[in-house]
ZADO-1210 file (C-alpha; in nm, 4 decimals, padded with zeros to 6 digits):
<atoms>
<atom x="-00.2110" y="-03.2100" z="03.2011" code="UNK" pos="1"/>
<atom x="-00.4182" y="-03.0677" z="02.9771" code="UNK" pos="2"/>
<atom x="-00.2431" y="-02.7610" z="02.8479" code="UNK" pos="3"/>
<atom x="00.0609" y="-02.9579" z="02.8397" code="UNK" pos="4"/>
<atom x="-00.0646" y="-03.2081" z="02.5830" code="UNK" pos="5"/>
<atom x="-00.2308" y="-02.8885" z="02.3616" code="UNK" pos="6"/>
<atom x="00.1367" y="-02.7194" z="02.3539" code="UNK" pos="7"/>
<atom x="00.2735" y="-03.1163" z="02.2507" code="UNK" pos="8"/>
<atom x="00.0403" y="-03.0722" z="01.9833" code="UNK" pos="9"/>
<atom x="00.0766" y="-02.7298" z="01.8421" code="UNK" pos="10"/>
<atom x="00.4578" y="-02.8563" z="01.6838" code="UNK" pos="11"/>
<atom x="00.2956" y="-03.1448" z="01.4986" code="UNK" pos="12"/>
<atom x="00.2012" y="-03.1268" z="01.1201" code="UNK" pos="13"/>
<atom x="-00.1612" y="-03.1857" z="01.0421" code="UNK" pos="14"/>
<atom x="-00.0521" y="-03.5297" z="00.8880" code="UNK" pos="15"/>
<atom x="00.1003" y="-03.6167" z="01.2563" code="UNK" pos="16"/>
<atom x="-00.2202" y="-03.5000" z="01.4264" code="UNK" pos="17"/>
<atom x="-00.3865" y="-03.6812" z="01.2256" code="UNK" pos="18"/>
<atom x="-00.2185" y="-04.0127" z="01.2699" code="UNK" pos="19"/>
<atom x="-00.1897" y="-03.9811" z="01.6278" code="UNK" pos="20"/>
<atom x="-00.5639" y="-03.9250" z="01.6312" code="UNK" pos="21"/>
<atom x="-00.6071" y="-04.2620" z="01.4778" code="UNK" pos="22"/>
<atom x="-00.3523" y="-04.4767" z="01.7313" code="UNK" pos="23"/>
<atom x="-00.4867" y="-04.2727" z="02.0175" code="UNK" pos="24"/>
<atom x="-00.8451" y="-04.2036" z="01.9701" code="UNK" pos="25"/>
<atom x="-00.9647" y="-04.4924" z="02.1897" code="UNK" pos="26"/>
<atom x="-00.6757" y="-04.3957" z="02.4842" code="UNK" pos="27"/>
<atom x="-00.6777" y="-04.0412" z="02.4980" code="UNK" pos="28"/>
<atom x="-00.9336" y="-03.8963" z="02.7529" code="UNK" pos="29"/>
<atom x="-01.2456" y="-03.7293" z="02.5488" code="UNK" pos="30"/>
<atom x="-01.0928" y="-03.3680" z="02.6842" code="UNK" pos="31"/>
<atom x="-00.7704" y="-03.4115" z="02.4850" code="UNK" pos="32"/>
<atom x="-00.9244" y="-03.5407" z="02.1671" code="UNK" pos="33"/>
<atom x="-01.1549" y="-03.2224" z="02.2007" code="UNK" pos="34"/>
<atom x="-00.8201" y="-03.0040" z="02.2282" code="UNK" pos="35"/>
<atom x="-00.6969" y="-03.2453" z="01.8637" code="UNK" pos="36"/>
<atom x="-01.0237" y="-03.1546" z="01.6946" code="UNK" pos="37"/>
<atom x="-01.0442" y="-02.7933" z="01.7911" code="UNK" pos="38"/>
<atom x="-00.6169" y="-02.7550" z="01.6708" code="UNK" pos="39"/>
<atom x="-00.7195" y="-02.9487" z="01.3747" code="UNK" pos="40"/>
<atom x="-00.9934" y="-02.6937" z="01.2799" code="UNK" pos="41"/>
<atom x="-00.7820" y="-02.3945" z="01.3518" code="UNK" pos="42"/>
<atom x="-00.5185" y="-02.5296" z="01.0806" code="UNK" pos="43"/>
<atom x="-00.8213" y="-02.6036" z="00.8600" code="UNK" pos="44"/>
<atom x="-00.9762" y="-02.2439" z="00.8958" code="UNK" pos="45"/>
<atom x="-00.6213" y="-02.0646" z="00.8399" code="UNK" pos="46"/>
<atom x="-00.5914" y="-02.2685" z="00.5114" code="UNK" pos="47"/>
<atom x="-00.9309" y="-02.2115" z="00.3996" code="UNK" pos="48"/>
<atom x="-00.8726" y="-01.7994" z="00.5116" code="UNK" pos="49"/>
<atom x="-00.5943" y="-01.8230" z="00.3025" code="UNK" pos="50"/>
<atom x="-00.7173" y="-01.9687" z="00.0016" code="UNK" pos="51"/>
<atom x="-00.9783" y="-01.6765" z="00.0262" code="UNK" pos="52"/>
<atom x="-00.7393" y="-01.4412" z="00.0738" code="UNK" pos="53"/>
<atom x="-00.5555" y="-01.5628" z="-00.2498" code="UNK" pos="54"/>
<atom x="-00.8673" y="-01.5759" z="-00.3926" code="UNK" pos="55"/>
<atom x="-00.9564" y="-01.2304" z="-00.3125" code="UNK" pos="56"/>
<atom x="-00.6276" y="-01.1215" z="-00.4653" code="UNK" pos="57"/>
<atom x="-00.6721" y="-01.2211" z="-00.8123" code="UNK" pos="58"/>
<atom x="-00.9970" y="-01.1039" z="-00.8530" code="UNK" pos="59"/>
<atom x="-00.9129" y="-00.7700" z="-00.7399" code="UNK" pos="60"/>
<atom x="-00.6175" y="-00.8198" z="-00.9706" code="UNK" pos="61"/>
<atom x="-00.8753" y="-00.9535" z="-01.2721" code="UNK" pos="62"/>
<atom x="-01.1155" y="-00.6321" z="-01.1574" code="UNK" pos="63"/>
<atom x="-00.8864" y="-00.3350" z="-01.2049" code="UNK" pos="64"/>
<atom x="-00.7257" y="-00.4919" z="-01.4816" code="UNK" pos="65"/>
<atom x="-01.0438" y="-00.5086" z="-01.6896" code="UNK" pos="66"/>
<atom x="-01.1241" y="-00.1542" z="-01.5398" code="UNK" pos="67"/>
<atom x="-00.7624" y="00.0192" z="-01.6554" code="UNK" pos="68"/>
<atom x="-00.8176" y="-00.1250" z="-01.9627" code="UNK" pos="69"/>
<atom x="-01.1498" y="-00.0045" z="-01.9923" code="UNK" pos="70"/>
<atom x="-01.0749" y="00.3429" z="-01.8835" code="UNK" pos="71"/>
<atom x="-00.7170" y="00.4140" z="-02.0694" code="UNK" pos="72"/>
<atom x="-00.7747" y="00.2355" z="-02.4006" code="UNK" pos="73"/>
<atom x="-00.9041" y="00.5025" z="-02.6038" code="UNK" pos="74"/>
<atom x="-00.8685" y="00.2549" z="-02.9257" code="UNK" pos="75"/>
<atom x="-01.2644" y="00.2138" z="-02.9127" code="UNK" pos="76"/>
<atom x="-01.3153" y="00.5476" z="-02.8517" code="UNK" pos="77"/>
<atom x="-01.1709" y="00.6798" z="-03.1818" code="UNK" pos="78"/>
<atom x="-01.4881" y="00.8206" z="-03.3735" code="UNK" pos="79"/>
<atom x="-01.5991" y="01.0490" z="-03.0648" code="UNK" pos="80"/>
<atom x="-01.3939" y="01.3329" z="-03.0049" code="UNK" pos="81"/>
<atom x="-01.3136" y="01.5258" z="-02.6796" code="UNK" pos="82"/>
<atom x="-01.4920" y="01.7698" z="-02.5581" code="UNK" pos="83"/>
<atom x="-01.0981" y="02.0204" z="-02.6131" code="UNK" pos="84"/>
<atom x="-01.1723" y="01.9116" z="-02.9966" code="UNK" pos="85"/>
<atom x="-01.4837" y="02.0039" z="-03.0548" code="UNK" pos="86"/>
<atom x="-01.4344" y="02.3700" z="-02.8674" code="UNK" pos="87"/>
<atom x="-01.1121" y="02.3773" z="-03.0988" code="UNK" pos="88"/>
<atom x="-01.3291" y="02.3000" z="-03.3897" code="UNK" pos="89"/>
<atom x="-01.6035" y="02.5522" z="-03.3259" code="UNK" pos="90"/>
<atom x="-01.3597" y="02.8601" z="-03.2213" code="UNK" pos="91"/>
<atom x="-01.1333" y="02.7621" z="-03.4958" code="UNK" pos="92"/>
<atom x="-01.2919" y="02.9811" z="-03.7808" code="UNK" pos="93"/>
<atom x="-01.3539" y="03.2996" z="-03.5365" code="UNK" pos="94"/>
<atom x="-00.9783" y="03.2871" z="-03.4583" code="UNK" pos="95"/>
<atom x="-00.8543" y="03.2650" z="-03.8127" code="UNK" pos="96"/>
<atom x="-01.1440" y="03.4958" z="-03.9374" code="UNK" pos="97"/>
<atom x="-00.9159" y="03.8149" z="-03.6837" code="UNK" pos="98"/>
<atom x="-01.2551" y="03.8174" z="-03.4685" code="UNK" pos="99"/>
<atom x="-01.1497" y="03.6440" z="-03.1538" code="UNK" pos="100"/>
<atom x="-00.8180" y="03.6834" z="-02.9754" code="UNK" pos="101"/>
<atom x="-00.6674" y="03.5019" z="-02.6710" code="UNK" pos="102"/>
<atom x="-00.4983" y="03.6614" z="-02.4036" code="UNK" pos="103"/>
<atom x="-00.1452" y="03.4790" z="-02.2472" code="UNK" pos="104"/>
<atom x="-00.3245" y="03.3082" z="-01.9929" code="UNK" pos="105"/>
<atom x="-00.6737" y="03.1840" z="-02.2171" code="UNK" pos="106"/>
<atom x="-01.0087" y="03.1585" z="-02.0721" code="UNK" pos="107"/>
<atom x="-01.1711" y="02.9486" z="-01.8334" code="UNK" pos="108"/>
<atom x="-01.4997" y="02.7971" z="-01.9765" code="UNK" pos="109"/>
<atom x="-01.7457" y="02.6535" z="-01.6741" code="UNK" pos="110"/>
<atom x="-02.1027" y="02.5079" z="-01.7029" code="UNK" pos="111"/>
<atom x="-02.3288" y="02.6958" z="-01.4715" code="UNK" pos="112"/>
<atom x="-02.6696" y="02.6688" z="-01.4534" code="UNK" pos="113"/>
<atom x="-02.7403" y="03.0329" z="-01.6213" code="UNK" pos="114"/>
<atom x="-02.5554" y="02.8569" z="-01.9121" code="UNK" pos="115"/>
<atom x="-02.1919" y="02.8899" z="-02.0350" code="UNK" pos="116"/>
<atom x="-01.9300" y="03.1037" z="-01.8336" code="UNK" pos="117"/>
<atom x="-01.5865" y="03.2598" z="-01.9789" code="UNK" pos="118"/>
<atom x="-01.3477" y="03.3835" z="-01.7600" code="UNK" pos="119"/>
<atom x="-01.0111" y="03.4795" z="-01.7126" code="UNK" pos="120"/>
<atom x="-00.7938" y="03.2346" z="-01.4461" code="UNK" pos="121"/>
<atom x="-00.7354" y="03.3440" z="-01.1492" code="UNK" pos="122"/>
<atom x="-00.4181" y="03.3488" z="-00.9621" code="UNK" pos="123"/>
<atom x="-00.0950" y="03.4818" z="-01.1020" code="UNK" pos="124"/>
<atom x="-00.1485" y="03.7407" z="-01.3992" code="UNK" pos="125"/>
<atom x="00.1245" y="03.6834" z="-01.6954" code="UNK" pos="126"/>
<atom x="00.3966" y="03.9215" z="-01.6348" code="UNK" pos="127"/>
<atom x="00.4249" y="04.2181" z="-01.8659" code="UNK" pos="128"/>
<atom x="00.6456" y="04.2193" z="-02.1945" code="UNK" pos="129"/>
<atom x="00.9716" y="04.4583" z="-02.0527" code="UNK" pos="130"/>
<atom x="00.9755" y="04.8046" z="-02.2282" code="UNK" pos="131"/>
<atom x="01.2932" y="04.8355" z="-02.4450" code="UNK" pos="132"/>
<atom x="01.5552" y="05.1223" z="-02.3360" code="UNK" pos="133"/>
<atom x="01.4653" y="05.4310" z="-02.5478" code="UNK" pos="134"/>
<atom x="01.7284" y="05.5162" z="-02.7947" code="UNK" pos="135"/>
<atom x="01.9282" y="05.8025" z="-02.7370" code="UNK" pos="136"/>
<atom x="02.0335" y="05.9860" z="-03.0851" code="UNK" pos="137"/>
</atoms>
């Protein structure tokens, strides 16, 4: 009898259950109105889970908002310069000056801890500039 009544109750609304509580709280045995409270709390704890779940949502939302913002506006960030401009800046005069030359491929410039490393990349070498056919007079 019991589980019959609990599966009456799971198609009501929680605006039914509670009115039938009302009419029927002093006829129902005390093991049914136990199985109306406990139904009544589940639909309260799904709609309070999903008010925190919506909840949850926009501050996420709010959180990497503020942190994309934060990160990619570089509006702020307009008197410093990058670390590419000032290596620009300080090999600039060498390279004009004839004393410093680039190969195809550039350098790779590391931080160790010995200090300051230049290398060439590894991995596929530029391909060489084809010879031109030699003229035949």
């Amino acid at each position: 009898m019991v589980k019959n009544f609990e599966d009456t109750l799971k198609d009501k609304s929680g605006a039914e259950l509670a009115e039938m509580k009302q009419h029927l709280n002093n006829y129902v045995p005390y093991k049914q109105r136990m199985i109306l409270d406990e139904i009544e709390d589940r639909e309260r704890q799904s709609r309070q889970q999903a008010a925190i779940r919506e909840e949850a949502r926009k501050v996420t939302l709010e959180t990497l908002e503020h942190w994309f913002r934060a990160a990619f506006d570089n509006s702020d960030d307009s008197d410093q310069k990058s670390n590419e401009d000032i290596i620009a800046e300080a090999l600039e005069p060498l390279v004009s000056a004839g004393k410093l030359a680039f190969p195809r491929g550039g350098y790779l410039v590391t931080n160790r801890k010995s200090g300051i490393m230049v290398t060439k990349p590894a991995g596929k070498k530029s391909p060489a500039k084809p010879k031109s056919p030699a003229k035949k007079n």
